[in-house]
N, CA, C and O atoms as CSV, one atom per row, in Angstrom:
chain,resi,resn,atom,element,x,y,z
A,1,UNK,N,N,35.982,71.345,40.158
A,1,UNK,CA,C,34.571,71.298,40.449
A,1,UNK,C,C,33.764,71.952,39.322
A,1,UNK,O,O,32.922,71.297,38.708
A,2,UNK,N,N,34.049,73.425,39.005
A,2,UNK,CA,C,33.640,73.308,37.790
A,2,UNK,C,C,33.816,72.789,36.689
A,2,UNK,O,O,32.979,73.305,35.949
A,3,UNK,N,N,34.374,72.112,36.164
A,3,UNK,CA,C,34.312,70.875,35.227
A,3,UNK,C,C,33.669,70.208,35.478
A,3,UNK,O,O,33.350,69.877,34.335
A,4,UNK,N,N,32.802,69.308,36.397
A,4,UNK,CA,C,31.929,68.536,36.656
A,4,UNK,C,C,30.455,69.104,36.302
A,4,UNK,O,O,29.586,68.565,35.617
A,5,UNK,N,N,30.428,70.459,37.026
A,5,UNK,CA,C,29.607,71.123,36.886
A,5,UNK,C,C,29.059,71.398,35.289
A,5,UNK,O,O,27.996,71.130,34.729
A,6,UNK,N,N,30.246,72.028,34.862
A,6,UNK,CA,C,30.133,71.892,33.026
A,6,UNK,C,C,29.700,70.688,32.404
A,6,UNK,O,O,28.767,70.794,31.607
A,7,UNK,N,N,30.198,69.552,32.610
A,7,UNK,CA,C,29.606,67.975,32.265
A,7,UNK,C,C,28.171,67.955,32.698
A,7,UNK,O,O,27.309,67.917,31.820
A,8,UNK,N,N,27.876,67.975,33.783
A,8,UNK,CA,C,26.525,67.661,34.363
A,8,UNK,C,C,25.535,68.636,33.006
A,8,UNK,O,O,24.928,68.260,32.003
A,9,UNK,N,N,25.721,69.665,33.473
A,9,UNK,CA,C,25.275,70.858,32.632
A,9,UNK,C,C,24.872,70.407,31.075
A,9,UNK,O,O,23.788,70.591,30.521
A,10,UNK,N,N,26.077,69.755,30.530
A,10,UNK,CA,C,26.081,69.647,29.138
A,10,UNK,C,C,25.133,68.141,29.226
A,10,UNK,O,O,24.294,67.932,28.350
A,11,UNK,N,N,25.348,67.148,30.336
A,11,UNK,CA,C,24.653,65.950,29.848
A,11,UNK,C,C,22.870,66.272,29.968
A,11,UNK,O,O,21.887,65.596,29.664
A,12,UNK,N,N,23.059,67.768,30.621
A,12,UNK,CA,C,21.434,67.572,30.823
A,12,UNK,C,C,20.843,68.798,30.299
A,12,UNK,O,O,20.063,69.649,30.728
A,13,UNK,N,N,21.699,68.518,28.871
A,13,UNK,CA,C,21.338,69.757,27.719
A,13,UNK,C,C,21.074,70.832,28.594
A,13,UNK,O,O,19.852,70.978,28.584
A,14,UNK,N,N,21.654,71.753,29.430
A,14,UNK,CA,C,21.557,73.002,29.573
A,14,UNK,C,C,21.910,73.751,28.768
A,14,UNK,O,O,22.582,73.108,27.962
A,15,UNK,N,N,21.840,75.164,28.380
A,15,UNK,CA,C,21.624,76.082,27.001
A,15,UNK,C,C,22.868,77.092,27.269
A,15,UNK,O,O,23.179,77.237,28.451
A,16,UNK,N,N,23.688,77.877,26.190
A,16,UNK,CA,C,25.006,78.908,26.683
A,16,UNK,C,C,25.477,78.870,28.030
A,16,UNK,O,O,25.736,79.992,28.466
A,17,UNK,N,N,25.671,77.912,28.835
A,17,UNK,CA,C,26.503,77.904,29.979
A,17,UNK,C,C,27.630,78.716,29.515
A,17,UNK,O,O,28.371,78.561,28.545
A,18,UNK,N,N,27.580,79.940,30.749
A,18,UNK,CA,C,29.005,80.572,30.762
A,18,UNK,C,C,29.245,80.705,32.263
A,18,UNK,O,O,28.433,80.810,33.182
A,19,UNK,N,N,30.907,80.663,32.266
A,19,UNK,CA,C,31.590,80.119,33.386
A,19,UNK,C,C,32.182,81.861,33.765
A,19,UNK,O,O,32.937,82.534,33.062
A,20,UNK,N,N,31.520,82.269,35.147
A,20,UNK,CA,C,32.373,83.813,35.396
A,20,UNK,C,C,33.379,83.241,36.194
A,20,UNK,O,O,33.205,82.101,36.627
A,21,UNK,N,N,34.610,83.988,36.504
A,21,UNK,CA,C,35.559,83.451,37.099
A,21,UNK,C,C,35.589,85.289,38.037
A,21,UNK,O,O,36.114,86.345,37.682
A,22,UNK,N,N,34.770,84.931,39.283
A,22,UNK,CA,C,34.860,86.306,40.060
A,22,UNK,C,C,35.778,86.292,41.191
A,22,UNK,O,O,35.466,86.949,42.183
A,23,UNK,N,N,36.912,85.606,41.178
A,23,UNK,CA,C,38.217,85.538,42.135
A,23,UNK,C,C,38.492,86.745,42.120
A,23,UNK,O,O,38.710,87.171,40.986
A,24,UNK,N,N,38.554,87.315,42.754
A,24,UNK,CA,C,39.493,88.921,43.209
A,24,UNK,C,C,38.013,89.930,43.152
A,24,UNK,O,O,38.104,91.157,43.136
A,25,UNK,N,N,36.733,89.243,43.126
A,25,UNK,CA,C,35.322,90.480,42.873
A,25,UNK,C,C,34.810,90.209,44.263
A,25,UNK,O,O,34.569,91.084,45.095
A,26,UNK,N,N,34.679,89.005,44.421
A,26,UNK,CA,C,33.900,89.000,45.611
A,26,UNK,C,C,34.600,87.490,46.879
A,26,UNK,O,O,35.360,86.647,46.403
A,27,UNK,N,N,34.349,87.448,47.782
A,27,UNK,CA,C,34.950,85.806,48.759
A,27,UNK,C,C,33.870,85.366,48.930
A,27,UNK,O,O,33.855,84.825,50.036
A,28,UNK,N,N,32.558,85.262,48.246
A,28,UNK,CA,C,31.063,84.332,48.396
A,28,UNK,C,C,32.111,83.158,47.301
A,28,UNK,O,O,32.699,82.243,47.877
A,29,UNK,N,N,32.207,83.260,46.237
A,29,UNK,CA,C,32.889,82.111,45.622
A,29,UNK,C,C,33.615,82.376,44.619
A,29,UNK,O,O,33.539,83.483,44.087
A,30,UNK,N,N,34.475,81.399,44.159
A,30,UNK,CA,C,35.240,81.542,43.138
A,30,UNK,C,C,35.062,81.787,41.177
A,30,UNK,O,O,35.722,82.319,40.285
A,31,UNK,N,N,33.357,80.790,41.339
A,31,UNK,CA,C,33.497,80.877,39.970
A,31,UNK,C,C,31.711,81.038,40.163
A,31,UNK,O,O,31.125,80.856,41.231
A,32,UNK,N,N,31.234,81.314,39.213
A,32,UNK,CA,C,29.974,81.007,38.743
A,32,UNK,C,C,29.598,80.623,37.716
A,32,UNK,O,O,30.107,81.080,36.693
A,33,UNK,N,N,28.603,79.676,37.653
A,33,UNK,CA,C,28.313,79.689,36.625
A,33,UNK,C,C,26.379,79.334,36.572
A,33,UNK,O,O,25.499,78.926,37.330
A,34,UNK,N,N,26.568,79.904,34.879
A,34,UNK,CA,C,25.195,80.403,34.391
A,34,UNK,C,C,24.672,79.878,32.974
A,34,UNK,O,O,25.204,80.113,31.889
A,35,UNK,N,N,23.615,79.179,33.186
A,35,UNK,CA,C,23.021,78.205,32.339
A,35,UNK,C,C,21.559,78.770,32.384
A,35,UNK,O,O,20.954,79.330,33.298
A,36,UNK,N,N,21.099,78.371,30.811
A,36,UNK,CA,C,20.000,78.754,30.214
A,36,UNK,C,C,19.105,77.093,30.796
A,36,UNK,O,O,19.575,75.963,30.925
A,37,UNK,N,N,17.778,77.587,31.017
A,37,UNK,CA,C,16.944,76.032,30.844
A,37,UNK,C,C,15.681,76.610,30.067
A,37,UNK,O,O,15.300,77.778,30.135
A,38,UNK,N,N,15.055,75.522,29.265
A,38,UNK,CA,C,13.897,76.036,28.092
A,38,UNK,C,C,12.661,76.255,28.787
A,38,UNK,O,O,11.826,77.105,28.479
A,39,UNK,N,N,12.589,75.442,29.746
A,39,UNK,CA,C,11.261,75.373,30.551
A,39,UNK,C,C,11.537,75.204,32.445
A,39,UNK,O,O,12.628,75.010,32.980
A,40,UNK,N,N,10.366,75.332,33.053
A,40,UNK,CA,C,10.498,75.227,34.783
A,40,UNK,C,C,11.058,73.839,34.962
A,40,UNK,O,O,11.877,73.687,35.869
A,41,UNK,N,N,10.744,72.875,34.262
A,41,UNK,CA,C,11.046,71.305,34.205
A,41,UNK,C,C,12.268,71.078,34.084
A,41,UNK,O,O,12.944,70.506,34.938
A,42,UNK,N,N,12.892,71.723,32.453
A,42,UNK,CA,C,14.462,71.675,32.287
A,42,UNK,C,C,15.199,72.452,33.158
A,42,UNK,O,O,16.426,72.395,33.074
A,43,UNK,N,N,14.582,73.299,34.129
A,43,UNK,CA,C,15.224,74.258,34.905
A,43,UNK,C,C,15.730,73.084,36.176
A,43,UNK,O,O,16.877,72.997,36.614
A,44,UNK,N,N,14.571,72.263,36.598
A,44,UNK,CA,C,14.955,71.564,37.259
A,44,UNK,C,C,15.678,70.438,37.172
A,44,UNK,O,O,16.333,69.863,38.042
A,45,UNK,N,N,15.494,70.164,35.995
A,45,UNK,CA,C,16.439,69.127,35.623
A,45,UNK,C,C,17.787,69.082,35.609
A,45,UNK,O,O,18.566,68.184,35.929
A,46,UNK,N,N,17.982,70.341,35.133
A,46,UNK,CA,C,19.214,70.894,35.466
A,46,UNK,C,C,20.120,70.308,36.274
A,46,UNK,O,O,20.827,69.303,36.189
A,47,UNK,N,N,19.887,71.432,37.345
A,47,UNK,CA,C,19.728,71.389,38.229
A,47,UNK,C,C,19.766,70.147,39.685
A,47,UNK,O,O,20.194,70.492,40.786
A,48,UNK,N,N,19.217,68.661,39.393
A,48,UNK,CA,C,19.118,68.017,40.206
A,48,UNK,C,C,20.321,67.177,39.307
A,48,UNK,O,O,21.179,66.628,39.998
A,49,UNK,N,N,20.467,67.016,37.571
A,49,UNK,CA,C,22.122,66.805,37.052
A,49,UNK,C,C,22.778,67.162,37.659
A,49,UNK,O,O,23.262,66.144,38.154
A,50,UNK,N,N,23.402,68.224,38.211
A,50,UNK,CA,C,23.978,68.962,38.575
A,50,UNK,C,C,24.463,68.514,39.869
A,50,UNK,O,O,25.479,67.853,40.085
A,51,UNK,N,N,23.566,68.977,40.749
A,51,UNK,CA,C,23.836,68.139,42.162
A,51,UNK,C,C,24.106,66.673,42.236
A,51,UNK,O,O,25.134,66.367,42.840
A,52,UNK,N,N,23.418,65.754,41.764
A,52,UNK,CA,C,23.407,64.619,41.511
A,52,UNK,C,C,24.666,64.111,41.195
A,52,UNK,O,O,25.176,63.065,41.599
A,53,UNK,N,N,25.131,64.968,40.416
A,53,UNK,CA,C,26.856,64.365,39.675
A,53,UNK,C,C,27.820,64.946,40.387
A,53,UNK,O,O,28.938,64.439,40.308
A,54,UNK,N,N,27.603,66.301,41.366
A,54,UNK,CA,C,28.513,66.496,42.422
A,54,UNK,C,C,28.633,65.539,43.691
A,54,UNK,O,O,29.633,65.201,44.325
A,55,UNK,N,N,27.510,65.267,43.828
A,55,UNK,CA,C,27.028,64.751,44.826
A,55,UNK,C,C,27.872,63.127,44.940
A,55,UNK,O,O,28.253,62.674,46.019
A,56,UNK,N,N,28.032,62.487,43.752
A,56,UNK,CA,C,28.290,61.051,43.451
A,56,UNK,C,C,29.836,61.642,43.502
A,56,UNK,O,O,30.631,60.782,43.882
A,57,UNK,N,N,30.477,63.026,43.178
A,57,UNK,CA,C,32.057,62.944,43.722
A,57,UNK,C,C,32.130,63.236,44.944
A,57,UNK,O,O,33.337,63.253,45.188
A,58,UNK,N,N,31.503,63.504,45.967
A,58,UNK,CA,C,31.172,63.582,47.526
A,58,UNK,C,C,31.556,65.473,47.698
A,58,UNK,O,O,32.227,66.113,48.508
A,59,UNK,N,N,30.786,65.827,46.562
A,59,UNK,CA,C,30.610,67.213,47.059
A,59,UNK,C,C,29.076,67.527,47.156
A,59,UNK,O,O,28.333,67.338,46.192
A,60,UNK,N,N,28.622,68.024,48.378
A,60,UNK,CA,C,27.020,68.066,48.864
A,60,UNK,C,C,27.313,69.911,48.468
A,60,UNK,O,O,28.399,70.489,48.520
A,61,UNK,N,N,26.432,70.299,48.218
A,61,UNK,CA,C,26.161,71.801,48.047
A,61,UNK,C,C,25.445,72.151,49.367
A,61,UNK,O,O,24.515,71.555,49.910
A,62,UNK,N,N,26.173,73.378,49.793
A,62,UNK,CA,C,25.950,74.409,51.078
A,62,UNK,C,C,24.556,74.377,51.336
A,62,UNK,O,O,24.010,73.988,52.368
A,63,UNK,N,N,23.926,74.909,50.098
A,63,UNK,CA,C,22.566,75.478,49.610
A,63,UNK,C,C,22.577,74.891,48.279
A,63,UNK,O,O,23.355,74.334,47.504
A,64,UNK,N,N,21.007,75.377,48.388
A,64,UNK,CA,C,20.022,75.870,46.861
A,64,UNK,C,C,18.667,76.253,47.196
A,64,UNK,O,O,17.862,75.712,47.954
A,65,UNK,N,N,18.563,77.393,46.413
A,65,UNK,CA,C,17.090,77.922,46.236
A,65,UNK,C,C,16.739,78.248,45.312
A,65,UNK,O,O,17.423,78.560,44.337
A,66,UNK,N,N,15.076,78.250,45.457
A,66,UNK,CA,C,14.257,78.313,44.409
A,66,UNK,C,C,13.763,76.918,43.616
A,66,UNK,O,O,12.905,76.922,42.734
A,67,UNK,N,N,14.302,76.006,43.984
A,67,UNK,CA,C,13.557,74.440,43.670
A,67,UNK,C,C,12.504,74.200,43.062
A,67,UNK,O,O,12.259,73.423,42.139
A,68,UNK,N,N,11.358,75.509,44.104
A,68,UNK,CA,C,10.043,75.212,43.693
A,68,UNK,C,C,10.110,76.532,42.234
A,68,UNK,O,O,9.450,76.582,41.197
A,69,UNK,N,N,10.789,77.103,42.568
A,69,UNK,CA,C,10.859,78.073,41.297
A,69,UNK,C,C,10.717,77.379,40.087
A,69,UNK,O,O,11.028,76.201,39.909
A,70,UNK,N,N,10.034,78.468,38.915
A,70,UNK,CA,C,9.702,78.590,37.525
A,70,UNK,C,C,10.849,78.921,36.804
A,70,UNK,O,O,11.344,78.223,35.920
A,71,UNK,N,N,11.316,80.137,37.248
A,71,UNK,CA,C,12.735,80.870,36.085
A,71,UNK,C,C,14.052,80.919,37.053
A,71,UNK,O,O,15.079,81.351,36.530
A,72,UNK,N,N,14.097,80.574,38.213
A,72,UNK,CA,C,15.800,80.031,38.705
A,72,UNK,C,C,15.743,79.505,39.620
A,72,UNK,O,O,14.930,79.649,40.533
A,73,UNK,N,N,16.952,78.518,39.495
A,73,UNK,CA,C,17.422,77.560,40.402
A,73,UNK,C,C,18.737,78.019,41.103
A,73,UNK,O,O,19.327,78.657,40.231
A,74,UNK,N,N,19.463,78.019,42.187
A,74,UNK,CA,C,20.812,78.387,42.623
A,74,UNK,C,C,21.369,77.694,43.466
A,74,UNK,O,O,20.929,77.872,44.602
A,75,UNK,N,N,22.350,76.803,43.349
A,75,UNK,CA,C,22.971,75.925,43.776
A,75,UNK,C,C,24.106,76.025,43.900
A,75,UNK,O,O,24.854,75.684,42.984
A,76,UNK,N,N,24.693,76.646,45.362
A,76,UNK,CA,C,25.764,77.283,46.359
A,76,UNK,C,C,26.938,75.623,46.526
A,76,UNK,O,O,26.595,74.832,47.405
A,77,UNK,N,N,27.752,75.390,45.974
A,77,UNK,CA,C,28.999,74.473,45.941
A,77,UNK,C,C,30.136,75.111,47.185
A,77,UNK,O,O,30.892,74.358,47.798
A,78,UNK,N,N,30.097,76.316,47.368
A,78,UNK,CA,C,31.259,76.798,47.886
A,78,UNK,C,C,31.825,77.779,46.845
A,78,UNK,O,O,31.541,78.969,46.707
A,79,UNK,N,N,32.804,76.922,46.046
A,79,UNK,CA,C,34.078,77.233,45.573
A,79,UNK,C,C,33.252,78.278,43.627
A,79,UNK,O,O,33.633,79.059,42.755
A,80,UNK,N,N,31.658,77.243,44.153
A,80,UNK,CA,C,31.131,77.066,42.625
A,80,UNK,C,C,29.621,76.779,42.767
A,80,UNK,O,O,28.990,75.747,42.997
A,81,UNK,N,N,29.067,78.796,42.423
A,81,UNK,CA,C,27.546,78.571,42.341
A,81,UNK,C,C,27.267,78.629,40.912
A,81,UNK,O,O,27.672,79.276,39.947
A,82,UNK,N,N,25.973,77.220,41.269
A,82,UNK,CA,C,25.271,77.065,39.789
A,82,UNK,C,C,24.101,78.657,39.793
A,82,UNK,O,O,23.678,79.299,40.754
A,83,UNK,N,N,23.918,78.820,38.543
A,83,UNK,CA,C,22.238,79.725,38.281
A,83,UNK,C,C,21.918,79.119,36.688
A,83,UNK,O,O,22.491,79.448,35.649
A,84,UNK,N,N,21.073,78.363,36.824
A,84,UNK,CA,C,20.051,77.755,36.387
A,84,UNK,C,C,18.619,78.527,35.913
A,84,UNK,O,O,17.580,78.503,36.573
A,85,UNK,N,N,18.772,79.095,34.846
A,85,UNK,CA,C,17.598,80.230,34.727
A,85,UNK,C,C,16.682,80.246,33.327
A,85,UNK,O,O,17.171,79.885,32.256
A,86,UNK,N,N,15.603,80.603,33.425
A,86,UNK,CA,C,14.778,80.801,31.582
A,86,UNK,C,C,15.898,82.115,31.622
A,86,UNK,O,O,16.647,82.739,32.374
A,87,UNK,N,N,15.257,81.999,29.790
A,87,UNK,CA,C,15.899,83.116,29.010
A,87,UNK,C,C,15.912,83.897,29.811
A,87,UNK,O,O,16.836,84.035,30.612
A,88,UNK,N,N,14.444,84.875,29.756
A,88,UNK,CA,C,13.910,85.970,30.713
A,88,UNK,C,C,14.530,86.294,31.611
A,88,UNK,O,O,15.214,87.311,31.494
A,89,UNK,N,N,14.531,85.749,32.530
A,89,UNK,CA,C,15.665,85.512,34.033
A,89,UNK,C,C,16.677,85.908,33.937
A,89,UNK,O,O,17.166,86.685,34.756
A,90,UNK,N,N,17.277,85.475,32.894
A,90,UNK,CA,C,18.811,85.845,32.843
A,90,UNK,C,C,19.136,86.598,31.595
A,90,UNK,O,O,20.279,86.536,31.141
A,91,UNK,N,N,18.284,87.245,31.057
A,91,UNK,CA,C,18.108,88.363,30.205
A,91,UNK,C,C,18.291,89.801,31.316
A,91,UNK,O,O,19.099,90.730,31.287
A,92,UNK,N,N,16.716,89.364,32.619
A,92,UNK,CA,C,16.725,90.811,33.291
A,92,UNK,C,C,17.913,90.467,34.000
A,92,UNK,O,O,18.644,91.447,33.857
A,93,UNK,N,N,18.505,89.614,34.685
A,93,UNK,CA,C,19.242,90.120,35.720
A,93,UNK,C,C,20.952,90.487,34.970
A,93,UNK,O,O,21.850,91.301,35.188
A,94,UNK,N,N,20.657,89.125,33.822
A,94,UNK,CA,C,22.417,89.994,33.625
A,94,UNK,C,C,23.302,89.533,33.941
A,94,UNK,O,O,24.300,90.238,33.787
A,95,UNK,N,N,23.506,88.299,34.483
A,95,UNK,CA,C,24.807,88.473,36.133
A,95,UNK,C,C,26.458,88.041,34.700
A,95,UNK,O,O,27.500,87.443,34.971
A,96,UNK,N,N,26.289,88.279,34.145
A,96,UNK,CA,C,27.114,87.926,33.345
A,96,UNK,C,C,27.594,89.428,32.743
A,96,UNK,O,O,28.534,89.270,31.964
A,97,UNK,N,N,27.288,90.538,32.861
A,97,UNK,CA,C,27.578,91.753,32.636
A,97,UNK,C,C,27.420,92.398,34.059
A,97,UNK,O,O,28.092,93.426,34.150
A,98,UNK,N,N,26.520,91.992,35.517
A,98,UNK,CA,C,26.812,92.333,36.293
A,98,UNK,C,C,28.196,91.858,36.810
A,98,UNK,O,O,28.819,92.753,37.382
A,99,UNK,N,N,28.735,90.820,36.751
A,99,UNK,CA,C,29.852,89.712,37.513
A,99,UNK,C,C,31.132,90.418,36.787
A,99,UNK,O,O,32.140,90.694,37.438
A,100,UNK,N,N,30.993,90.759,35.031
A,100,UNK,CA,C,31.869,90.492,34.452
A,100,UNK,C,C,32.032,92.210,34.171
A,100,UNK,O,O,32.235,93.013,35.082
A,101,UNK,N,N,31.920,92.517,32.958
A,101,UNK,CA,C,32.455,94.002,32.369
A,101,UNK,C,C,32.394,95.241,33.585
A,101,UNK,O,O,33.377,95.947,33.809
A,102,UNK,N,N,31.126,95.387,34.307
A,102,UNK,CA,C,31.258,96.098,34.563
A,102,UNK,C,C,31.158,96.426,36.157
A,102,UNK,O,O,31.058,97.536,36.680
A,103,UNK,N,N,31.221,94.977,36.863
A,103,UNK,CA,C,31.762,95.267,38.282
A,103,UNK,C,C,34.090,95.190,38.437
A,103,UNK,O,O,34.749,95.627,39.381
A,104,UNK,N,N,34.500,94.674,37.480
A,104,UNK,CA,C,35.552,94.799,37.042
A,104,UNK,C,C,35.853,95.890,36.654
A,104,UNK,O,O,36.821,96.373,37.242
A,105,UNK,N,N,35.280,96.662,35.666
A,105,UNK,CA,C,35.393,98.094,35.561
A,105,UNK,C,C,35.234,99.092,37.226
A,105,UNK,O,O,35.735,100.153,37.598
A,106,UNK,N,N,34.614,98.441,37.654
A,106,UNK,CA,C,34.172,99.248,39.156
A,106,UNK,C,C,35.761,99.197,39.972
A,106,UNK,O,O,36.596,100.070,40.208
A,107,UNK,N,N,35.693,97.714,40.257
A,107,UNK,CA,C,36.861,97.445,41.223
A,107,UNK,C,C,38.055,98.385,40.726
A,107,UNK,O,O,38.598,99.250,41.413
A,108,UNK,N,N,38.375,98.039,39.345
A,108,UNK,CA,C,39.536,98.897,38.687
A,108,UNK,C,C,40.064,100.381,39.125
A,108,UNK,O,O,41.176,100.739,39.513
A,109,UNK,N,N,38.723,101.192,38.897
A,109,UNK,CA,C,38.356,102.346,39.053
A,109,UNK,C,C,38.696,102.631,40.989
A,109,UNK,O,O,39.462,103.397,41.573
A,110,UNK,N,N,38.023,101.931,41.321
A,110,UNK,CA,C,38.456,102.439,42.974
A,110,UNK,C,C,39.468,102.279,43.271
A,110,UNK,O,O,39.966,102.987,44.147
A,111,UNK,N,N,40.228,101.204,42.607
A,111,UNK,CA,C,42.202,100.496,42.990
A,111,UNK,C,C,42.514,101.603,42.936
A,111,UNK,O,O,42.842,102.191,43.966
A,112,UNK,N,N,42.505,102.481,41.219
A,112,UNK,CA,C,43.382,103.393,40.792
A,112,UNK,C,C,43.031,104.777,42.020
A,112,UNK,O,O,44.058,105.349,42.387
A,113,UNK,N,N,41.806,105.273,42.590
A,113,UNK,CA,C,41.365,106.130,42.789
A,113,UNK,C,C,41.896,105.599,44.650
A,113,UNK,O,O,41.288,106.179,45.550
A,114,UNK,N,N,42.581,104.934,44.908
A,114,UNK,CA,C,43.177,104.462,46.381
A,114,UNK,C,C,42.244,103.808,47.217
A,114,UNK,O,O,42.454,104.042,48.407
A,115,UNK,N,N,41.325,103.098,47.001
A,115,UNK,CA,C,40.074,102.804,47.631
A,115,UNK,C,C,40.222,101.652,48.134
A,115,UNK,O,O,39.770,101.537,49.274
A,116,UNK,N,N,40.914,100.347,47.480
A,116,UNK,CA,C,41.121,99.382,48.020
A,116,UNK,C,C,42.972,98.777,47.526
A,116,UNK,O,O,43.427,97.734,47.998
């Protein structure tokens, strides 16, 4: 599924798509992924690629919000949420240093310390 997702993405020029792989961080989903769009338009464009080309392999997404949104789109697959965001957006939030370095550093830290 994410491979489709990546295709869609790439046919509808989305910008540094990176793919988190948060299996063992969280059970909301398996992978995420996170794409740049230049404008609210390409955000949506995205975005309806996206679904559109899941959609034609008979995967319907759970959710999505923010549609009417300017700087993100989020589109809940299950296995595989899209975030669809301007620079800005995904400058402040991060989820690519939240998802990745340093909630991994977290989990680590509590294993060793007997926590989970």
């Amino acid at each position: 599924m994410k491979d489709l997702v990546l295709e869609a993405v790439d046919d509808a020029k989305g910008q540094n798509p990176r793919v988190l792989d948060v299996r063992g961080l969280t059970d909301i989903t398996d992978f995420m992924v996170v794409v740049t769009g230049t404008s609210d338009r390409h955000i949506k464009s995205v975005a309806e690629r996206v679904a559109d080309a899941l959609r034609e392999r008979g995967c319907r997404p759970l959710g999505t919000e923010g549609e009417d949104s300017r700087d993100w789109v989020l589109i809940d697959f299950g296995d595989v949420v899209v975030h669809v965001m301007t620079v800005a957006t995904r400058a402040f939030y991060d989820l690519e240093r939240l998802w990745g370095v340093d909630l991994r550093a977290h989990m680590e830290a509590r294993r060793e310390r007997g926590g989970d």
